[in-house]
N, C-alpha and C positions, 0 to 999 in steps of 0.2 A: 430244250427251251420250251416252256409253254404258250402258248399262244392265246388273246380270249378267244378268237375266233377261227371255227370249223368249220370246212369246207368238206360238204357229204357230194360228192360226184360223182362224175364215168366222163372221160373225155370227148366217150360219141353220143354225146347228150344235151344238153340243153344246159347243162352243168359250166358249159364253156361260157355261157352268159352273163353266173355269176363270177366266175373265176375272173373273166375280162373286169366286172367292176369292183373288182376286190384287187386288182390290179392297176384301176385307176384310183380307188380312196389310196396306196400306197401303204395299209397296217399289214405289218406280218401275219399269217396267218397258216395252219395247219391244215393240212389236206388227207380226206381219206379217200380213196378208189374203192368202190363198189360195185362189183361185179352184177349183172338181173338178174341172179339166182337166187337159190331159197339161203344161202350162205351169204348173201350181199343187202341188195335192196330189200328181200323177202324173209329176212332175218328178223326174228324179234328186236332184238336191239335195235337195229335202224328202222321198225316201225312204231317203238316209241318216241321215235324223233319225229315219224314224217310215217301215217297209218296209210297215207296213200303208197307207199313202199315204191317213189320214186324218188329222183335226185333231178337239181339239187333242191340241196336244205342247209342253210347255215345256222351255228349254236355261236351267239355273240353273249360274252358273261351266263350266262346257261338260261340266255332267251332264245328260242328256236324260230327261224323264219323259212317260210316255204313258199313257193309259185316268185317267177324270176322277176319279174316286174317288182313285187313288196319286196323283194332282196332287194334290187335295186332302189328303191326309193328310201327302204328302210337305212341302205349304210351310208347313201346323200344325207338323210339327216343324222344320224348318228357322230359321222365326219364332217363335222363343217368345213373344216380348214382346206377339203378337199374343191371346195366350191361344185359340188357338182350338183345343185339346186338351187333355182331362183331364189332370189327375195320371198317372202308368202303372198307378196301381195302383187307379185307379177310371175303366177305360177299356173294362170290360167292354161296355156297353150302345154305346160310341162305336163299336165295333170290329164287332160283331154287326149292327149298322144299316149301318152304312158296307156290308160286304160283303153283306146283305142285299139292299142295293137293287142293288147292281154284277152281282148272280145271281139270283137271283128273280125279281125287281122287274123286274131289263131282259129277262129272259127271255120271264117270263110277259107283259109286254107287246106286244114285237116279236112274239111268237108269232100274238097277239088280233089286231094289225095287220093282219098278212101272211093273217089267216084261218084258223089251224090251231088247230084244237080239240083237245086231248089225249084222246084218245078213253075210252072207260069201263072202270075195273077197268087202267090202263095208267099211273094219275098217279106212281106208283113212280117211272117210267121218264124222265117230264120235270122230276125233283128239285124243282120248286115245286108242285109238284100239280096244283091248280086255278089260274085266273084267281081266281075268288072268293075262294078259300082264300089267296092272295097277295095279294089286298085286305085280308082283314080280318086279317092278320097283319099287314100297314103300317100298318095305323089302329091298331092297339096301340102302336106304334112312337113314335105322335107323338098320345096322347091324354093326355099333361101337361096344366096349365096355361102351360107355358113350351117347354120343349125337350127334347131327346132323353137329354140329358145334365143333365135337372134344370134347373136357373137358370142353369147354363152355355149362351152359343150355341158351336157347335165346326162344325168341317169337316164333321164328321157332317149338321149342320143344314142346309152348305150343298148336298149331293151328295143325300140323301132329298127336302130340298126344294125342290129343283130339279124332281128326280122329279115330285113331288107340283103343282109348282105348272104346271109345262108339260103332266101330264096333264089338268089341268082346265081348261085352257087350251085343249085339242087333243081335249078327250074320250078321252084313251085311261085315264083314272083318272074313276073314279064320283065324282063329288059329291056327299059325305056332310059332314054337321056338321064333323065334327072334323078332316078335311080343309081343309075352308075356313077353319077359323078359325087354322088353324095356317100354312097360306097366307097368311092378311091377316096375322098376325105376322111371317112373312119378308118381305113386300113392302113394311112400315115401315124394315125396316134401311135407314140410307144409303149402305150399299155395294150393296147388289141393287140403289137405285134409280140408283146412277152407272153400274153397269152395263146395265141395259137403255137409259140414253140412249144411250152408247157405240152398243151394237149398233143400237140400234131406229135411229140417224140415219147408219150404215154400212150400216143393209138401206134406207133410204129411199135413199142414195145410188146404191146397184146397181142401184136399180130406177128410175131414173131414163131415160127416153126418149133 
């Protein structure tokens, strides 16, 4: 059966972010596994799709989208029936978070990873500030009782809490109350939980002897 939509991933990747919202829109879809080798992501082929020769990348009717945030925002609106996007015109707070974590959020992270501290009197210069100061602006972010977007869940929910839920998973995000509890709310949906079976018995298989 063919599918319009392709899913270019690795299931220890990032890749699970958009798999989770291709699992909350509900369309069928086609999945490929690409390895990091010159045979996988480093392949001609899949860097006609995506020259940065990462995943994911999805091909929706043979439109190509890439970086997991426009994934997500892109098949919110694609799939309306899905509801997982405000109204346009109460879309402030979806739109703000969304790109929040896609800049800040991965910035100030990967930085903390790799080791580099922004040094003193300089956070001008690394547009998130601080580590800190990036933490406790996401904990504003998602200290609802519900979600980003009020009693709406949206794209926004799945791309922050993704963030959110693999930093505390990984340690690269402090565990704090409101973090967690906004965690254990995303890891009720039954779409987060069909997608970690997916990946979690696709990472069991690769690692397989």
């Amino acid at each position: 059966m063919s599918h319009a939509i392709t899913l270019y991933t690795n299931p220890m990747s990032r890749g699970q972010i958009a798999r989770w919202m291709l699992e909350e829109v509900g369309q069928p879809y086609e999945m490929v596994v690409l390895d990091y080798g010159e045979g996988g992501m480093k392949s001609a082929d899949y860097l006609a799709i995506n020259p940065m020769g990462k995943v994911p990348a999805i091909v929706h009717d043979g439109r190509t989208i890439t970086e997991c945030a426009a994934i997500c925002a892109y098949l919110a609106d694609a799939f309306p029936a899905a509801n997982l996007a405000p109204p346009t015109d109460r879309r402030a707070d979806y739109y703000r978070w969304l790109f929040f974590a896609a800049g800040p959020v991965e910035a100030a992270v990967t930085n903390k990873a790799l080791g580099f501290i922004v040094p003193e009197n300089r956070e001008r210069t690394a547009g998130y500030g601080t580590f800190d100061h990036m933490v406790d602006t996401l904990e504003s972010a998602v200290s609802g009782p519900a979600w980003i977007c009020g009693d709406q869940f949206t794209a926004a929910d799945v791309y922050v809490g993704a963030q959110i839920d693999w930093g505390l998973s990984f340690g690269t995000i402090p565990s704090r109350p409101t973090f967690e509890a906004y965690a254990a709310r995303l890891r009720e949906r039954p779409a987060y939980q069909r997608q970690k079976q997916i990946d979690n018995a696709l990472i069991a298989q690769m690692q397989k002897p």
